[in-house]
N, C-alpha and C positions, 0 to 999 in steps of 0.2 A: 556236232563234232562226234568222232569216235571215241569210245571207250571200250573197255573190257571187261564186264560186267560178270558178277555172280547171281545166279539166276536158282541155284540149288547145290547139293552133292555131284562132282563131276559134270557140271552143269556149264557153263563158261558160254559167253556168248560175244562179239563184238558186234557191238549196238552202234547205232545213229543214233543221239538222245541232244536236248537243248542244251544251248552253254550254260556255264554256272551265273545265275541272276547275278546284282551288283551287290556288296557285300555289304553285310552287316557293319554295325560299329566293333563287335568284335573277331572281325575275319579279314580275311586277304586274299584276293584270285591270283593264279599261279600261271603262266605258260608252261607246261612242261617241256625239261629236257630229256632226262635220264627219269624210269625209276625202276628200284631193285625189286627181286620177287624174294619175300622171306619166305624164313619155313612158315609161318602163321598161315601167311596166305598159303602154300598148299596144304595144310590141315585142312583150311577151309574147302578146297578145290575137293578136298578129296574125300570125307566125310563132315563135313561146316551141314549144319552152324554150331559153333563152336563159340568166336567171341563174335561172332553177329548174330543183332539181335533179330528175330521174325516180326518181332512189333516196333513201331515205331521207339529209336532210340530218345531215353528222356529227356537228353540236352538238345539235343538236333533233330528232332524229329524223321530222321532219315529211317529206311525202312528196307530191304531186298525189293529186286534185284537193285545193288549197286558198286560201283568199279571199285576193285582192290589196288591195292597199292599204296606204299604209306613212305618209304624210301626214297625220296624225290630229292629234284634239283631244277629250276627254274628260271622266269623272269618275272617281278612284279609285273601284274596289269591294271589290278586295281588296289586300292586299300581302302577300310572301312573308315580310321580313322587316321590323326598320325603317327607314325612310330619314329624317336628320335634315329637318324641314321641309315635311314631307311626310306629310297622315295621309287616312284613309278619305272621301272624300267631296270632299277639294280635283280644281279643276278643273286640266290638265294637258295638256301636248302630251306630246312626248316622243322619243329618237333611237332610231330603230326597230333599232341595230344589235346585234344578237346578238356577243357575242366570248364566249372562253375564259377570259382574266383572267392567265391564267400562261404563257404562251408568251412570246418575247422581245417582240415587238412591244407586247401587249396591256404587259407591265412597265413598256414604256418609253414610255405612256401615246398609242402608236400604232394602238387597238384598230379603227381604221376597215381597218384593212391586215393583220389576222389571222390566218392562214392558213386559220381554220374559218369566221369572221365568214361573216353573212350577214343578210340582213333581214327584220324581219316582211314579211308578204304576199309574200316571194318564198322565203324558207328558215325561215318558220312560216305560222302560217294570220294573214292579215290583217285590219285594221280595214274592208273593206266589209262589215262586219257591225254587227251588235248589237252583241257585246262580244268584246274581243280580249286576249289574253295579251300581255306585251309587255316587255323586260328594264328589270330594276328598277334599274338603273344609271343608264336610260336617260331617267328621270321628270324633271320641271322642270314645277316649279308656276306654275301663270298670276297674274299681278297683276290686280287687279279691271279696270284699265283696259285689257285685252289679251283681245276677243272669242273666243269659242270660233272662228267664221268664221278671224279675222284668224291666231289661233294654229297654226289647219290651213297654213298658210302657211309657218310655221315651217322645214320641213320644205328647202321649195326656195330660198328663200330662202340657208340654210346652204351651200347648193348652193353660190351665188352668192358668199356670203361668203367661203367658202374657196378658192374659186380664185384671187380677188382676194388674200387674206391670202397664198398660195401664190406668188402673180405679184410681191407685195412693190410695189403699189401706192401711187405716195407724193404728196403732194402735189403738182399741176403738171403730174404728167406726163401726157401723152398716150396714151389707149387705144384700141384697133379692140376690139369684139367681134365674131366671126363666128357668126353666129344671134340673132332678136329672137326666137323661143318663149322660152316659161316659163324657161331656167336662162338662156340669154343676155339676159333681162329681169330675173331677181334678179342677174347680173354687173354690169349698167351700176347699178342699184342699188347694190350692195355697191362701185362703183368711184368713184360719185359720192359716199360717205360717205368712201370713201378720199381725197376731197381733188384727183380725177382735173380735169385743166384740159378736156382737152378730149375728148369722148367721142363715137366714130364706132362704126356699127353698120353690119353688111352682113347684110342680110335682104331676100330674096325676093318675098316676099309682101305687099302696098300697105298691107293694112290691118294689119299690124302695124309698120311703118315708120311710119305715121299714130300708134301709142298710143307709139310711141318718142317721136315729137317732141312728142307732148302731155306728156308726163315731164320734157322736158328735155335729150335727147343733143343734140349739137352739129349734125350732120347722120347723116342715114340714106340708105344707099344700094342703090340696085337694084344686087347683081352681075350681073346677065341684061343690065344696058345700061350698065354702068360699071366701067372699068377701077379698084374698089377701091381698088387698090394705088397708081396713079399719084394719086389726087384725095386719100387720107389725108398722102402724103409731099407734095403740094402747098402743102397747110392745115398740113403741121408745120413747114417753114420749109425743106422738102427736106431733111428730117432722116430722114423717118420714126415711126409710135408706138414710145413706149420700150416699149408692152408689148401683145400679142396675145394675145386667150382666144379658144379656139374653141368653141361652145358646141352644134358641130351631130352632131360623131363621126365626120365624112366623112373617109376619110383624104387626099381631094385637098384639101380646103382647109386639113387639116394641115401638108400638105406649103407649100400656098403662103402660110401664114401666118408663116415661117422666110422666106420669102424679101422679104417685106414688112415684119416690123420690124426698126426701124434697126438699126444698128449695134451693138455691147453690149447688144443688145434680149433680151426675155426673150418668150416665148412661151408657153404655158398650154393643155392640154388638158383640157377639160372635160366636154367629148360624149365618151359613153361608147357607143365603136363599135368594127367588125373590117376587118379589111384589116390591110394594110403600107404605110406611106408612106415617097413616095420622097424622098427630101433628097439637094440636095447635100453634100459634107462640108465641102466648101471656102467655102459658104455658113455654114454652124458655126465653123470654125476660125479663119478669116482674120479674121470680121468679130465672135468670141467672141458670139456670139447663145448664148442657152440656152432649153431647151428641157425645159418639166418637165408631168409628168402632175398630176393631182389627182382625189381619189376624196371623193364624200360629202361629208363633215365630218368634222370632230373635235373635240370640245366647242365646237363653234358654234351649234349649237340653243339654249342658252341663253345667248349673245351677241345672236342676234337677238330674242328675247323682251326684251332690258334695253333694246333699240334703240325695239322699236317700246314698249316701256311708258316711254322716257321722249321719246317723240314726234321722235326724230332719224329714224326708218324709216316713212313708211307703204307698206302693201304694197298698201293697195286696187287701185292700178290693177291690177294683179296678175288679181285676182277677177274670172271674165267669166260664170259662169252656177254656179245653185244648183240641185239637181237630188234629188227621193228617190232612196233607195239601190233600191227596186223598180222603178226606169226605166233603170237603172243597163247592163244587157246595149243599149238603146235609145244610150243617150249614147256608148258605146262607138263604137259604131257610126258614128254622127253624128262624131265626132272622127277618126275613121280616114280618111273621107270628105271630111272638109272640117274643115284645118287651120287657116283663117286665122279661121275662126269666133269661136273661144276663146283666153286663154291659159290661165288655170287654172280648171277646175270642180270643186266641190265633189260630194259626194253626202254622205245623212245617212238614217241609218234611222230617225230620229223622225218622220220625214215632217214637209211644207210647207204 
C-alpha cells in the first residue's frame, strides 16, 4: 500500500511499504477515508523530531521512517478483540492515543498524560495511508448523519473542546483566544457552545481574522497594530477576560496572556511549544490568576461526534482544501509556505 512517510527534516517521502499485520488484542486496522494534516505534523515536516521518537517507541516499538497522520476517519477491517458497538465494516474516527492501561494515570482514567502514551503517526505508523493500525480503545462509531470529511475533524476539534472544558468555561463569561489557525478556531468553537458571552481573538494574519468573524467572534484583532490587551479590558467593562487560551505555543504570548486576564482569571495553554516563559509571581499571587496546561483530549472525541450528529457543532468552516493523499509531499509544502491559505486540509488515498 502507499503511505506518506517521514524519513527526516523536510524529508517526506511516498513509499510502497506492507499492509498493517492482523491486530493485536489491543488494536484495530482502519481503511482510510479522510485525514487531516496538523500543525504537529508540519513541526515535524519541518524541523522533527520533535514528538518522534529516533529509537524505537517504548509501547509500540515503532521506529522512523513512518507515516503521519493522526486525524482520520474510516472503515473497520479488522479488530483485535471485541468492542461493544462496534463490528467489521462500521465507519469510525477514532483517538489516536496509544496508553499502557495500568500505570497510575491510565487507572485513573488520565490515559492522554501516560508516561508511555504516544500517538499514531508520531509513535506508530499513521493514517497518510491506505490502512492504519490504531488502539482499539480508541474507536467510536460514526452516526449516519456524521460525514466521513466532517468525522476527520474530530480530531482537532477535541483539541478545542478540551482546553475549553480545562479553562471551566461558563456561561457569560468573556474569552481572548491567542491564535485563529486550526486549534484556536476549534477553542472559539468549543467556547461558544460553552455559553462564552463575549469571544475576542488575537490573530495575525487578515484572512483568518476574516473566517473568524464570518463564525461569529465578537471582534478579531491585529496584535502587529493593537494593543490586545488594552481593547479586550476596554469591551469587558475594564475588568478584563475571565479566561485566556493560548492556542499559538509561543512562550511570549504565554507569558502575556497572565498578564491580560482579569483578575481570579484563569489562563489555558494549548499550543504545544518550547521555551520558558517569563511570569511575574506577583502577577499570579496578588491578583490569584491561574494558570493550567492542557494536552489532547481525553475522552472528547466522542463528545464531539454527539455535537456535531445532533447539529449543536458544525465544523465546516473548519474545511479549507481536499487534497489526494499522492500530492500529499506537494500540500506539505504549500502549507509551510503559506499559512493563511488553509485552516484544515484533508488528504485521502481513495483519490478525487
Amino acid at each position: 500500500m502507499k503511505a506518506l512517510r517521514w524519513h527526516g527534516a523536510r524529508d517526506l517521502r511516498l513509499d510502497e511499504v506492507p499492509d498493517p499485520p492482523q491486530p493485536g488484542p489491543h488494536e484495530a486496522v482502519v481503511e482510510v477515508s479522510w485525514c487531516g494534516v496538523c500543525g504537529t505534523d508540519l513541526h515535524e515536516f519541518l524541523e522533527g523530531p520533535h514528538m518522534i521518537r529516533t529509537g524505537p517507541h517504548p509501547l509500540t516499538g515503532a521506529e522512523p521512517p513512518l507515516a503521519l497522520g493522526h486525524e482520520f476517519s474510516g472503515t473497520v477491517l479488522a479488530l483485535g478483540s471485541e468492542v461493544p458497538g462496534i463490528e467489521v465494516g462500521d465507519r469510525v474516527t477514532a483517538d489516536p492515543v496509544w496508553r499502557c492501561g495500568v500505570c497510575y494515570w491510565c487507572l485513573r482514567g488520565e490515559y492522554h498524560i501516560c508516561p508511555k502514551s504516544g500517538s499514531v503517526g508520531l509513535a506508530s505508523a499513521g493514517a497518510f495511508a491506505e490502512r492504519v493500525t490504531v488502539p482499539l480503545a480508541g474507536l467510536v462509531r460514526l452516526p449516519d448523519n456524521v460525514t466521513d470529511e466532517m468525522a476527520a475533524l474530530a480530531e482537532p476539534l477535541a483539541v478545542g473542546l478540551h482546553a475549553v472544558t480545562r479553562a471551566g468555561v461558563r456561561p457569560g463569561d468573556n474569552v481572548l483566544v491567542v491564535g485563529g489557525g486550526p486549534i484556536g478556531f476549534a477553542v472559539v468553537l468549543a467556547a461558544r457552545l460553552a455559553g462564552a458571552a463575549g469571544l475576542y481573538v488575537s490573530e495575525p494574519l487578515k484572512e483568518r481574522r476574516e473566517r473568524l468573524l464570518e463564525i461569529g467572534v465578537t471582534e478579531a484583532f491585529d496584535p502587529g497594530g493593537t494593543d490586545v490587551r488594552r481593547e479586550v479590558f476596554l469591551r469587558t467593562g475594564r475588568i478584563g477576560p475571565d479566561v485566556v487560551i493560548d492556542a499559538t505555543g509561543v512562550a511570549a504570548l504565554a507569558g502575556q496572556a497572565v498578564a491580560t486576564v482579569r483578575r481570579g482569571g484563569r489562563v489555558v495553554l494549548a499550543g504545544v511549544g518550547h521555551g520558558n516563559i517569563e511570569v511575574d509571581m506577583g502577577q499570579l499571587v496578588f491578583y490569584e490568576r491561574a494558570v493550567l496546561g492542557t494536552l489532547g483530549y481525553n475522552f472528547d472525541i466522542p463528545r464531539v461526534i454527539d455535537l456535531m450528529s445532533t447539529g449543536r457543532l458544525d465544523a465546516s468552516p473548519l474545511l479549507t482544501g481536499r487534497f489526494p493523499l499522492a500530492q500529499g509531499i506537494g500540500v506539505f509544502g504549500d502549507l509551510t509556505a503559506d499559512r493563511a491559505r488553509h485552516l484544515k486540509v484533508l488528504l485521502t488515498p481513495k483519490g478525487l
